[in-house]
PyMOL CGO cylinders between C-alpha atoms (Angstrom):
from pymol import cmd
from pymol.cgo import CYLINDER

trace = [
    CYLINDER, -1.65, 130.24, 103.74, 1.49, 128.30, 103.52, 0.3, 1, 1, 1, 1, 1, 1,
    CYLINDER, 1.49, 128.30, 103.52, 4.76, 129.16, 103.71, 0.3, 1, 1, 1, 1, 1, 1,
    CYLINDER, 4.76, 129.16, 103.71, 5.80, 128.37, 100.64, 0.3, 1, 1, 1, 1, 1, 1,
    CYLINDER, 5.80, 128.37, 100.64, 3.56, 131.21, 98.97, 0.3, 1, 1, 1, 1, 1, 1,
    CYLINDER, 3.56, 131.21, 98.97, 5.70, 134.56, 99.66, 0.3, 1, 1, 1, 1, 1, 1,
    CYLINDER, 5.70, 134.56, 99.66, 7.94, 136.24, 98.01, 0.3, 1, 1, 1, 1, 1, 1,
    CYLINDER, 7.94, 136.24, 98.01, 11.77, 135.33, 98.09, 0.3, 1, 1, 1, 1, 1, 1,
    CYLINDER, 11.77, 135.33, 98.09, 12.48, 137.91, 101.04, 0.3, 1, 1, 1, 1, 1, 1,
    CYLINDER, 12.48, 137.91, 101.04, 9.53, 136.49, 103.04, 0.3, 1, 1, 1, 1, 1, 1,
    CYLINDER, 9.53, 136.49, 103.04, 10.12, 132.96, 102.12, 0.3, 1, 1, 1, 1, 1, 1,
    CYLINDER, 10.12, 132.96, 102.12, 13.89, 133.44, 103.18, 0.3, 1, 1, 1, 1, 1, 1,
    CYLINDER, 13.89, 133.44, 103.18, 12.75, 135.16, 106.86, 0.3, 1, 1, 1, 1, 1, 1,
    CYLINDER, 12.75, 135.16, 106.86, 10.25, 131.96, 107.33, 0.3, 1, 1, 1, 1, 1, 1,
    CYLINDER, 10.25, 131.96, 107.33, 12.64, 129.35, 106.27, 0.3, 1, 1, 1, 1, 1, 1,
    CYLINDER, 12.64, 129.35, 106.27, 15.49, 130.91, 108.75, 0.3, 1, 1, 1, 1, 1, 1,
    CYLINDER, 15.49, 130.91, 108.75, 12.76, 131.81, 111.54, 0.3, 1, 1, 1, 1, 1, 1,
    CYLINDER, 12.76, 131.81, 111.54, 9.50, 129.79, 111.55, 0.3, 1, 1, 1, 1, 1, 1,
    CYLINDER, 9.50, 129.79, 111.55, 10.81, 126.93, 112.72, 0.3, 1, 1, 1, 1, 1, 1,
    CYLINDER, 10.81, 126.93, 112.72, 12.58, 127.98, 115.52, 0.3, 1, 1, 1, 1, 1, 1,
    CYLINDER, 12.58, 127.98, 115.52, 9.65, 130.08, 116.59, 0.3, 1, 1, 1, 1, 1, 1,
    CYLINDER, 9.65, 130.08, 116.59, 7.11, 126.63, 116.58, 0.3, 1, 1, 1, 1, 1, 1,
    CYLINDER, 7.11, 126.63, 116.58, 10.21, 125.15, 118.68, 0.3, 1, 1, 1, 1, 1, 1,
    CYLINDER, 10.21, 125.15, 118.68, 10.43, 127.85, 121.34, 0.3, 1, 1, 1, 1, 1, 1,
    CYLINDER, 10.43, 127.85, 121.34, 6.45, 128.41, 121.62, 0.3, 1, 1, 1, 1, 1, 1,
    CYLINDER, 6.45, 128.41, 121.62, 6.15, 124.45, 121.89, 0.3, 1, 1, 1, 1, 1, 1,
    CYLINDER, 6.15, 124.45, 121.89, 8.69, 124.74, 124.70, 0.3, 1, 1, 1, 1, 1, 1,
    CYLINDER, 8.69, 124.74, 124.70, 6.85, 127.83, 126.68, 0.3, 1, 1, 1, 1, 1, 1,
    CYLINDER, 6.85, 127.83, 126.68, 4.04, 125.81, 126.80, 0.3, 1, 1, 1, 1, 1, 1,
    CYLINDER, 4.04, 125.81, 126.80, 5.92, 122.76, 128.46, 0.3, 1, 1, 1, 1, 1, 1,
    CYLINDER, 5.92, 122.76, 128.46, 7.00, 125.33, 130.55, 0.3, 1, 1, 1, 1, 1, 1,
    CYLINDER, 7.00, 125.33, 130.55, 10.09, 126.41, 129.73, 0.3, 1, 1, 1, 1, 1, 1,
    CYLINDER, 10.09, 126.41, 129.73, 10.55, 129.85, 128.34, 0.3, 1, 1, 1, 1, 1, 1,
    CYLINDER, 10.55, 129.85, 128.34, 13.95, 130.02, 127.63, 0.3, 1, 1, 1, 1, 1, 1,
    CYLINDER, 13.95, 130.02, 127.63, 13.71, 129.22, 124.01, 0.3, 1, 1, 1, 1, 1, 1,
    CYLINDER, 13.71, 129.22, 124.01, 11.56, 131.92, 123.44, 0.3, 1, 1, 1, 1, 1, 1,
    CYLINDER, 11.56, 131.92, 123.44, 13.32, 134.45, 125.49, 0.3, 1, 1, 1, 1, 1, 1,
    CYLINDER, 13.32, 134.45, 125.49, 16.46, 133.30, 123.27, 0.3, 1, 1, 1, 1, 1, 1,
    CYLINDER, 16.46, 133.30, 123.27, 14.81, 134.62, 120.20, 0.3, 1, 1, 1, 1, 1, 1,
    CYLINDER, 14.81, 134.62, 120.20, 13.38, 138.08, 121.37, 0.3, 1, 1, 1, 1, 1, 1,
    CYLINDER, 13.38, 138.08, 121.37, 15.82, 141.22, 121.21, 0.3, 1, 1, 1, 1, 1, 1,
    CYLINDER, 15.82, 141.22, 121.21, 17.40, 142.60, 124.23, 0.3, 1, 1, 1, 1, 1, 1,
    CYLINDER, 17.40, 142.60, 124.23, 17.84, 145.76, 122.35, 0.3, 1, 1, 1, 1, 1, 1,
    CYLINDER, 17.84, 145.76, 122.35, 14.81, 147.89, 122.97, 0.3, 1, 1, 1, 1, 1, 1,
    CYLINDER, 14.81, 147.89, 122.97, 12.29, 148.89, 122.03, 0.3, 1, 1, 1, 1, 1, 1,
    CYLINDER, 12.29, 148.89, 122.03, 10.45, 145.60, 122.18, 0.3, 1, 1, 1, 1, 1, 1,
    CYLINDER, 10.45, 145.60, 122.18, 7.00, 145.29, 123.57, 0.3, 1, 1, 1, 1, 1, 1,
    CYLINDER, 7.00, 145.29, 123.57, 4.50, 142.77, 124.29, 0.3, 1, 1, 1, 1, 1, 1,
    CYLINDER, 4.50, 142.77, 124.29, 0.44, 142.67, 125.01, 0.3, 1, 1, 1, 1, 1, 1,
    CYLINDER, 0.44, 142.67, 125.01, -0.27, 138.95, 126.30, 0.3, 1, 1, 1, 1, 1, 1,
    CYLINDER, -0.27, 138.95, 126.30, -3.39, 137.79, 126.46, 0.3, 1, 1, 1, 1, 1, 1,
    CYLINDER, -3.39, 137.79, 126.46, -3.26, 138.16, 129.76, 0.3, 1, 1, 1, 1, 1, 1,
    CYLINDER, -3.26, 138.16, 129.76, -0.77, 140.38, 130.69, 0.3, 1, 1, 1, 1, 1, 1,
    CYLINDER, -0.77, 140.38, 130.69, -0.77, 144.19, 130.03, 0.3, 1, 1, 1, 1, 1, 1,
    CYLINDER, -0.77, 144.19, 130.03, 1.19, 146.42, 127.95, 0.3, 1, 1, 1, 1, 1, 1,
    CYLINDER, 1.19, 146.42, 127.95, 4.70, 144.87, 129.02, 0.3, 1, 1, 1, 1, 1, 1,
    CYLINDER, 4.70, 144.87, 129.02, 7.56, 146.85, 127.13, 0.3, 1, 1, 1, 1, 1, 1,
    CYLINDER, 7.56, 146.85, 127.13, 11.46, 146.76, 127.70, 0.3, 1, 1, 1, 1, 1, 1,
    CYLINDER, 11.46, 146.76, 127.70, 13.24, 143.31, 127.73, 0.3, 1, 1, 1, 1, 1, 1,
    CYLINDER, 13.24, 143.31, 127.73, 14.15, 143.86, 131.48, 0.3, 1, 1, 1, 1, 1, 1,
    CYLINDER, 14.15, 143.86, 131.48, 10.17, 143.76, 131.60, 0.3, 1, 1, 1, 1, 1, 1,
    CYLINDER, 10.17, 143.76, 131.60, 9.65, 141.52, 128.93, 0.3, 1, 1, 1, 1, 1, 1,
    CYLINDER, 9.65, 141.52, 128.93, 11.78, 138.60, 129.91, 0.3, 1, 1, 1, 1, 1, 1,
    CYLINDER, 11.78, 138.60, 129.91, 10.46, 138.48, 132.96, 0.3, 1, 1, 1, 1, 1, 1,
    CYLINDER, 10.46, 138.48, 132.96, 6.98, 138.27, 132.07, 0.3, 1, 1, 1, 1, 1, 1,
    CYLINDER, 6.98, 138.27, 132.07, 7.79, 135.20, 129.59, 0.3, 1, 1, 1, 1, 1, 1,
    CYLINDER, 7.79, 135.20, 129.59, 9.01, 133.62, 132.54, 0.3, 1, 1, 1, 1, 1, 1,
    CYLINDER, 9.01, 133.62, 132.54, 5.73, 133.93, 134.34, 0.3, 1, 1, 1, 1, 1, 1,
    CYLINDER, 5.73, 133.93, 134.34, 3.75, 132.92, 131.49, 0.3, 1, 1, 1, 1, 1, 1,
    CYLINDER, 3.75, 132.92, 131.49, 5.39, 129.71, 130.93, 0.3, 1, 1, 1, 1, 1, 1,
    CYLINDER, 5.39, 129.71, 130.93, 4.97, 129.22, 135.01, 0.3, 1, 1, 1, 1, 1, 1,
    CYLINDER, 4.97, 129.22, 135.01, 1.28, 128.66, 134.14, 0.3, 1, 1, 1, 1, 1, 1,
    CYLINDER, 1.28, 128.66, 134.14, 1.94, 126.02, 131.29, 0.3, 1, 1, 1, 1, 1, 1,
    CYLINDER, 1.94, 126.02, 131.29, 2.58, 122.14, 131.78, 0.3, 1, 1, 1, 1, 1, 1,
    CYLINDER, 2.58, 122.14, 131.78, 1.62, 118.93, 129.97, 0.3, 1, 1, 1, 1, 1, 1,
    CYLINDER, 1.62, 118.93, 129.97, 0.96, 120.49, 125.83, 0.3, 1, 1, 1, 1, 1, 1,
    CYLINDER, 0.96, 120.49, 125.83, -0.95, 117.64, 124.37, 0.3, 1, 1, 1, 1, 1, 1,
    CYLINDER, -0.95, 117.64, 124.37, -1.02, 120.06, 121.42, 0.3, 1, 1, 1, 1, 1, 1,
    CYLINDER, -1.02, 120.06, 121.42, 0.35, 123.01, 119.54, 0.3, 1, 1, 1, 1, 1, 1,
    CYLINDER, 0.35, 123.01, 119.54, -0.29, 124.43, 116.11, 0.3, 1, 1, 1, 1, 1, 1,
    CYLINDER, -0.29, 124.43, 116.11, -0.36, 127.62, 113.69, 0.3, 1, 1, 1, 1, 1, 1,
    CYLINDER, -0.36, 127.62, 113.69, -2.38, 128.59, 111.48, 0.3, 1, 1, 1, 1, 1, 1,
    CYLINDER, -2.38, 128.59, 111.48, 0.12, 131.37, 109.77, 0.3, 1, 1, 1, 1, 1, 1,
    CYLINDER, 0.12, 131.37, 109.77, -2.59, 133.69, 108.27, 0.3, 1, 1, 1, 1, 1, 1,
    CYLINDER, -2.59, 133.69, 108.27, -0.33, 136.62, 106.75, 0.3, 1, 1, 1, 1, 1, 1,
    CYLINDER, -0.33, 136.62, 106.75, 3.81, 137.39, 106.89, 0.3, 1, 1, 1, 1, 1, 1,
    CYLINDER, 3.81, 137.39, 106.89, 5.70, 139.67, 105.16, 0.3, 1, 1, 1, 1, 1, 1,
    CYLINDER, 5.70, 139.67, 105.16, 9.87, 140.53, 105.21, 0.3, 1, 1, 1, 1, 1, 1,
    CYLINDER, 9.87, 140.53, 105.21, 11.35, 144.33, 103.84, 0.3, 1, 1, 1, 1, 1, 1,
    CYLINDER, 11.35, 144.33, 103.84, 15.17, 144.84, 104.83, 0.3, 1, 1, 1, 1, 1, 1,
    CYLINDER, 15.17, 144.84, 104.83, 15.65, 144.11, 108.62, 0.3, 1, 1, 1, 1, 1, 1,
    CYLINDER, 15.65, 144.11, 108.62, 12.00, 144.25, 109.36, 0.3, 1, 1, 1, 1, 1, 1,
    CYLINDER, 12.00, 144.25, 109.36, 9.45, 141.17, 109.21, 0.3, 1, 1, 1, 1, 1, 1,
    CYLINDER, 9.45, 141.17, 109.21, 6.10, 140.58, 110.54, 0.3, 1, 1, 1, 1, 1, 1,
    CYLINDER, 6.10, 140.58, 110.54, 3.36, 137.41, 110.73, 0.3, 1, 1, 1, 1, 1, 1,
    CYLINDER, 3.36, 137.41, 110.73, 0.25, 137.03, 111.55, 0.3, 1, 1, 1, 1, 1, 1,
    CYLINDER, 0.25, 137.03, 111.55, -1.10, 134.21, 112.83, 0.3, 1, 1, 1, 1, 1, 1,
    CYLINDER, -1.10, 134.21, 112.83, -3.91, 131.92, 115.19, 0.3, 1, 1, 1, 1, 1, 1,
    CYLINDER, -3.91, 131.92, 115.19, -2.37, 129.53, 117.39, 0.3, 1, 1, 1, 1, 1, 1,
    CYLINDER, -2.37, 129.53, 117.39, -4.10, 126.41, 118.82, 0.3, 1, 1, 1, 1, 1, 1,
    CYLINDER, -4.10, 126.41, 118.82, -3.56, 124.89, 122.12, 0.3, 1, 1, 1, 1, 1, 1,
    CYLINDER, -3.56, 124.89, 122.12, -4.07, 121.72, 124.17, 0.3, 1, 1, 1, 1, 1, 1,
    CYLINDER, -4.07, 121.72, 124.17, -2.70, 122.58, 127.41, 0.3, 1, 1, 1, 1, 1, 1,
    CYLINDER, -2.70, 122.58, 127.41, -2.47, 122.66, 131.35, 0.3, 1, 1, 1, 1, 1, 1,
    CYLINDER, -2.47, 122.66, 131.35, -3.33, 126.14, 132.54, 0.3, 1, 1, 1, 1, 1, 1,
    CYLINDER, -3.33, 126.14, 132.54, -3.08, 126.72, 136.49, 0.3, 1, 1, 1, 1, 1, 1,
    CYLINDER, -3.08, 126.72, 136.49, -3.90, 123.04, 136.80, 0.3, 1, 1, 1, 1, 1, 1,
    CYLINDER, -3.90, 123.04, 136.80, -7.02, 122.99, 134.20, 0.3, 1, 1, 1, 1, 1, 1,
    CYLINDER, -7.02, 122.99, 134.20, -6.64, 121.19, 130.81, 0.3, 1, 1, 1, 1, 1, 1,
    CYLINDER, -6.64, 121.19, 130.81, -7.82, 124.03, 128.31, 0.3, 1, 1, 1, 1, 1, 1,
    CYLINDER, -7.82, 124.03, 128.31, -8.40, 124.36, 124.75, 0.3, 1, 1, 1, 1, 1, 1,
    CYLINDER, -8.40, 124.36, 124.75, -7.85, 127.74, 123.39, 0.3, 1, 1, 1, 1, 1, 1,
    CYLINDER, -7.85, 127.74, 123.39, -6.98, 129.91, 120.19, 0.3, 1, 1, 1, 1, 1, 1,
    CYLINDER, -6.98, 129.91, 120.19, -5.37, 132.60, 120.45, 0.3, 1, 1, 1, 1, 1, 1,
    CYLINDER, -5.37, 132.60, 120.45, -5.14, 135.37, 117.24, 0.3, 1, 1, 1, 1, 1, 1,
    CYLINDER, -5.14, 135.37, 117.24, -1.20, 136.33, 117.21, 0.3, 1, 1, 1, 1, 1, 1,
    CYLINDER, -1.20, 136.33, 117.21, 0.78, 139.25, 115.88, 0.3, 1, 1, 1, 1, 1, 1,
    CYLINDER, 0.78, 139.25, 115.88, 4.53, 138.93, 115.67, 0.3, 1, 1, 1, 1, 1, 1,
    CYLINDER, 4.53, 138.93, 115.67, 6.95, 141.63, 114.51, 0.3, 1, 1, 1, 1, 1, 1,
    CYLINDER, 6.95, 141.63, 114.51, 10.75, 140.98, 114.35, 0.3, 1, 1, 1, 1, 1, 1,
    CYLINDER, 10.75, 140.98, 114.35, 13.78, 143.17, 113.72, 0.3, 1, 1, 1, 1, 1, 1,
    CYLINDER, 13.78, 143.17, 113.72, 17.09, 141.41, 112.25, 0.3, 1, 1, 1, 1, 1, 1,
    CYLINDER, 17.09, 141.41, 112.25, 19.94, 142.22, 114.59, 0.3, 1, 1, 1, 1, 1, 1,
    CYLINDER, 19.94, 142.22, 114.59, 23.61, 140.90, 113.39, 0.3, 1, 1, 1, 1, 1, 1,
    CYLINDER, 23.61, 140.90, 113.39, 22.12, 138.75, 110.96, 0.3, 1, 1, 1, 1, 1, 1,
    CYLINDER, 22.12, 138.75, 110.96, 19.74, 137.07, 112.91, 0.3, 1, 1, 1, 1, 1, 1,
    CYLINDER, 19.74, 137.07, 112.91, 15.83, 137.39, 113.12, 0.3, 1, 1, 1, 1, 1, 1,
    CYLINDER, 15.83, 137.39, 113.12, 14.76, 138.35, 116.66, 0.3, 1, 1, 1, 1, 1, 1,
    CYLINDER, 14.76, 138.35, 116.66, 11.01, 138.87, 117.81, 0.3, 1, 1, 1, 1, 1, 1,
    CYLINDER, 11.01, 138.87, 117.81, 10.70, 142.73, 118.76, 0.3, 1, 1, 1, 1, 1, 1,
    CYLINDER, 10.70, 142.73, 118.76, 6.49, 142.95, 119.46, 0.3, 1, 1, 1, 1, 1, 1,
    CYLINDER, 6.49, 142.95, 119.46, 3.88, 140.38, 120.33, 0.3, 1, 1, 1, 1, 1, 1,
    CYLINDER, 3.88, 140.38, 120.33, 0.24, 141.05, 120.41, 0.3, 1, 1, 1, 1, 1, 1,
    CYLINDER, 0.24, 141.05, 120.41, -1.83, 137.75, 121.19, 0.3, 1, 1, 1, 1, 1, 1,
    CYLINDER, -1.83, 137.75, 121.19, -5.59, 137.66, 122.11, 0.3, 1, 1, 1, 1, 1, 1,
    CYLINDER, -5.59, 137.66, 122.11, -8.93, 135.66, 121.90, 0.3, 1, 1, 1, 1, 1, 1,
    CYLINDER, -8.93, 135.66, 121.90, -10.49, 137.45, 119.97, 0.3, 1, 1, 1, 1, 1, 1,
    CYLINDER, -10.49, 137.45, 119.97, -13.99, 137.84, 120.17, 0.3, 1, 1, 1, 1, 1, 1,
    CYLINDER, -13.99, 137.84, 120.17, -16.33, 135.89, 122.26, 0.3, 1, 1, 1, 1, 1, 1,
]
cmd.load_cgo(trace, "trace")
């Protein structure tokens, strides 16, 4: 789906937040999470379950974590979405997505896809992630 086939709510929460979302995952995967952790809430609740992390909740948990995560990321050859589903209502927004990799894991070029649930909450104006959910999938 692209994302110029939503509704005038959605389309307005993807043309204010999609591309500063491909920006910051880009950058976590270069190794640098601060991007990312720039667009996540520090107002809790917010919540993450990483592909291979465990239920992480609380930004003093959450921010943290990111930082780890992009620890184990260098040299992205290549990054892209595949934006399957997204929907905006008031202050609350979600997508849906797969996201495709070329990248330097612990030291080991991998391929991978990854099937990605985003929800965000808009705080003073602004769109900020509140839950991730991102997993293989099955085998």
């Amino acid at each position: 789906m692209s994302t110029d086939d939503y509704d005038a709510e959605t389309q307005a929460f993807l043309d204010d937040m999609w591309p500063r979302q491909l920006a910051a995952e880009r950058a976590i995967h270069e190794g640098d999470p601060e991007p990312r952790k720039a667009l996540w809430s520090h107002r809790d609740p917010v919540t993450l379950f990483g592909a291979d992390l465990d239920c992480v909740t609380g930004w003093a948990a959450v921010g943290p974590a990111f930082d780890l995560v992009a620890s184990w990321f260098r040299d992205c050859t290549a990054y892209d979405v595949e934006l399957v589903a997204a929907g905006a209502s008031g202050d609350l927004a979600y997508t849906v997505c797969f996201e495709h990799s070329t990248v330097t894991v612990d030291g080991e070029p991998r391929d991978y896809r990854l099937r990605v649930t985003h929800v965000y909450r808009r705080e003073d104006g602004r769109w900020r992630f509140v839950h991730r959910h991102g997993d293989r999938g099955p085998a």
